[in-house]
N, C-alpha and C positions, 0 to 999 in steps of 0.2 A: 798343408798350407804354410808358407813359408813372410817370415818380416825379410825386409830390406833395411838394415839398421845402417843410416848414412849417418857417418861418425860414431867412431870407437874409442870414445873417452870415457871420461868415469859413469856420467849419464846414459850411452849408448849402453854401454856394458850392462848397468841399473836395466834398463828398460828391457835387453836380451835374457835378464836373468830373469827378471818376470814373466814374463812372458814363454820361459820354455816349457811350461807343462802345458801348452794350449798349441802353439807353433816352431816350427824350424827356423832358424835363422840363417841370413847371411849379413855376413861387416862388409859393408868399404868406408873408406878414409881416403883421404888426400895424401895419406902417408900409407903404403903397402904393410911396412910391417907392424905397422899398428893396428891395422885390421888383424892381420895373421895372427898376433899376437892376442887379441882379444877371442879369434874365433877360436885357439885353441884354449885358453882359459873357459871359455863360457863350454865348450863341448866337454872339458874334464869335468865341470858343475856338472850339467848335464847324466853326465855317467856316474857320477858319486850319487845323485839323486835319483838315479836309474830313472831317468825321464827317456822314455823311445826319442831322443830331438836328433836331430842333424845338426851341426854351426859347422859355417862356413866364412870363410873369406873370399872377396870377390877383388881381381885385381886389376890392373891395366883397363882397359875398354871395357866400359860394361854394354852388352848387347842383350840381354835376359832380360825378360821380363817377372815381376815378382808378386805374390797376392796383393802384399800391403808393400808399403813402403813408410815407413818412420824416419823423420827426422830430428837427428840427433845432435845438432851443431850449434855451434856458437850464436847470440844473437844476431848477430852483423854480421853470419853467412844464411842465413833462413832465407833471404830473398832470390843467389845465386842455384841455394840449393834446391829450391822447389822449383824454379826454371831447368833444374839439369836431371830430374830425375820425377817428374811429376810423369814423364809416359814410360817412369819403367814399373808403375803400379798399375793392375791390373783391374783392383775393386776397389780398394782402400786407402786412404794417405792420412796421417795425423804426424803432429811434432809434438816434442815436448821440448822446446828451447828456453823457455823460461818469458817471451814475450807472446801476446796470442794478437793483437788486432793486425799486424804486420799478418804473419803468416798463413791466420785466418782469409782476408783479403785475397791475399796471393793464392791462396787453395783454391778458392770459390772462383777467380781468374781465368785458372790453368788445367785443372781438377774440376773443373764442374760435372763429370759422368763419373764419379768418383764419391764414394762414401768419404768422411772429410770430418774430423776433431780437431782437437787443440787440446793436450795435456799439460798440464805443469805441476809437477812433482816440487815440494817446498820445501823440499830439504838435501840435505849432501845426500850423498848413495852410501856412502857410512852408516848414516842416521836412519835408516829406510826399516820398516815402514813408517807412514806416516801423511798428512795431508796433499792430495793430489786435486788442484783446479780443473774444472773438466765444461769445454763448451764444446757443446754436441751440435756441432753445424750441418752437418746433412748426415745422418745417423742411419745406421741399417745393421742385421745381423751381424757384421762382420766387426764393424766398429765397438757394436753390443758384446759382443765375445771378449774384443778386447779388455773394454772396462770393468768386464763381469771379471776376468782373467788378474786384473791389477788387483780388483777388492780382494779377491781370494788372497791375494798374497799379504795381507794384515791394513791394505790403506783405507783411507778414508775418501771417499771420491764428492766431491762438489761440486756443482754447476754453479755456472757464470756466466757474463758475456765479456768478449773481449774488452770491451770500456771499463768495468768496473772491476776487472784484473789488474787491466795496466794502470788505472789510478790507485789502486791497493800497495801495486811492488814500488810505486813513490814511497808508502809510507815505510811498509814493512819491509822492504828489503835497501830502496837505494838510503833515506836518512837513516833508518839503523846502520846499514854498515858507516854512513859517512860518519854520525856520532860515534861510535864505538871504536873507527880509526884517529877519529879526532882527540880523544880521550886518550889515548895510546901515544898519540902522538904528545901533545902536551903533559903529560905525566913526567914529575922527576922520578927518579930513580931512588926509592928506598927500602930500608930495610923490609923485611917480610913482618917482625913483628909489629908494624905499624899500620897493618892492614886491618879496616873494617869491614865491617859485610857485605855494604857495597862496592867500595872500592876491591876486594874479592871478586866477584860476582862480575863486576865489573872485567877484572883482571882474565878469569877465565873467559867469557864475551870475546875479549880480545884474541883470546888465543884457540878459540874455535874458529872466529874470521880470517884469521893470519892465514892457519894452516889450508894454506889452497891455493888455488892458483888467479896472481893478482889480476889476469885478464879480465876472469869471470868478473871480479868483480869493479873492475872499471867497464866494463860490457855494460853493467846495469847502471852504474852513475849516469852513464852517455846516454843511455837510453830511457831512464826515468826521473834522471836529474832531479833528487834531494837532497845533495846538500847542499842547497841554498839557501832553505827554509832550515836545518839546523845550524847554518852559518848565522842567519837571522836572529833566531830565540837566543843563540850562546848572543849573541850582539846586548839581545834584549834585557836578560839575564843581568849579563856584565854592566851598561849602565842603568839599571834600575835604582830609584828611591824605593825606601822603605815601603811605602804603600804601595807602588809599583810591584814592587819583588813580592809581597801578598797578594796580590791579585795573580799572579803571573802563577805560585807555588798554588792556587788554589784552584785555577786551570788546570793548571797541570796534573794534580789530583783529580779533576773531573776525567779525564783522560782512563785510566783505570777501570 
C-alpha cells in the first residue's frame, strides 16, 4: 500500500518518515528535484532502519493512481492541491497542513467516496515526537492504520473539530509567534550578562521562531490573524494606570 506525499518539504518528509514501517511512499513537489531529493533521503532511512519500504519520486505528469494520498503543502496551496490530486487517491486522502476547516470542506467536496482526516502535527519535524490534532471525518481502516501508525512512532494524537482548531492556532500559534517576533523586534541590543530569566527564556523563544522559514510563518498570521489582539494588550499594557496595570497583571496570571 503505497502514500502519495504531495510536497517534500520538511513536513512531507516528517510524515514519509512515519509512516515507513506501515507503507511505501511516493514524493511529488512542484519542484522535481526536490521530490528526488527527498525520495532518496527517506528510502536511505528506510534501509538504515531495514524497514521492507519502497520511496519514490513521481515526476512530470502524474497518471497513477495511489492507496492514500497526503497532503503535504503550504496553507494557501491545500485548496489547488486537493482539486489536482483528489482522483489520484484511490481509498484514502488526509493533509496535515497546519489549517483543517479549509481542507476538511474541500475533502468532503471532492473526496466524498474516500476515507478522509485532517492531521496537524504541532511542532517543527526537528522537535518530533510530540502533539498531533486529529479530526477524523469519514474514518475507516485505512485512515485507522494510519493514526495507529503515527502514535507508534512516540505522538500524542487528539481529536477535534475543525472550528476549535482553527480558533486554537489564533492563540497558540499566530499571537505567540506575532508576540515573540514583536519582543525581538523591539529589544535593544545588550550585553548577555544583563539577562534575566525571562528575558532569557524569552531570547531562546526567539530563536526557535527565527530558525525557519519566514513564509510558514506569515502563512499563519494570514490565516489566523493574532497579532492584533497582541497589538492590542501591548496597547493596553503601555497606557495603563496603576490600577489598570493590576487588574490587567492579575488576568493575565489567571491565564496560566
Amino acid at each position: 500500500m503505497e502514500v502519495l506525499v504531495v510536497g517534500a518539504g520538511e513536513m512531507g518528509r516528517w510524515i514519509a518518515r512515519t509512516l515507513l514501517q506501515s507503507f511505501d511512499i511516493a514524493f511529488v513537489d512542484r519542484d522535481d528535484a526536490i521530490a528526488v531529493a527527498a525520495a532518496e533521503t527517506i528510502q536511505r532511512d528506510a534501509d538504515h532502519a531495514s524497514h521492507n519500504r519502497t520511496v519514490q519520486a513521481v515526476t512530470g505528469d502524474i497518471n497513477a493512481t495511489f492507496s492514500i494520498v497526503c497532503l503535504a503543502v503550504p496553507i494557501t496551496a491545500v485548496e489547488p492541491a486537493i482539486i489536482n490530486y483528489a482522483d489520484r487517491a484511490e481509498q484514502a486522502i488526509f493533509d496535515i497542513t497546519g489549517v483543517m476547516q479549509t481542507p476538511v470542506e474541500m475533502m468532503q467536496a471532492h473526496c466524498e467516496h474516500l476515507e478522509r482526516h485532517s492531521l496537524h502535527p504541532l511542532f517543527a519535524a526537528t522537535n518530533a515526537p510530540g502533539n498531533v490534532a486529529f479530526v477524523p471525518d469519514s474514518p475507516g481502516p485505512i485512515t485507522n492504520r494510519i493514526v495507529d501508525t503515527v502514535i507508534e512512532a512516540g505522538n500524542h494524537v487528539f481529536r477535534t473539530t475543525p472550528n476549535e482548531h482553527d480558533m486554537a492556532m489564533q492563540t497558540v500559534q499566530a499571537s505567540a509567534h506575532a508576540a515573540v517576533l514583536a519582543y525581538a523586534l523591539a529589544a535593544a541590543d545588550v550585553r548577555d550578562e544583563f539577562a534575566t530569566p525571562v528575558s532569557r527564556a524569552l531570547d531562546d523563544i526567539v530563536a526557535t521562531v527565527t530558525d525557519g522559514t519566514p513564509r510558514v510563518y506569515q502563512e499563519i498570521q494570514t490565516t489566523f490573524r493574532g497579532a492584533d489582539e497582541v497589538a492590542s494588550a501591548a496597547r493596553q499594557i503601555a497606557d495603563a494606570d496603576s490600577e489598570t496595570f493590576n487588574q490587567l497583571y492579575t488576568e493575565a496570571g489567571e491565564h496560566t
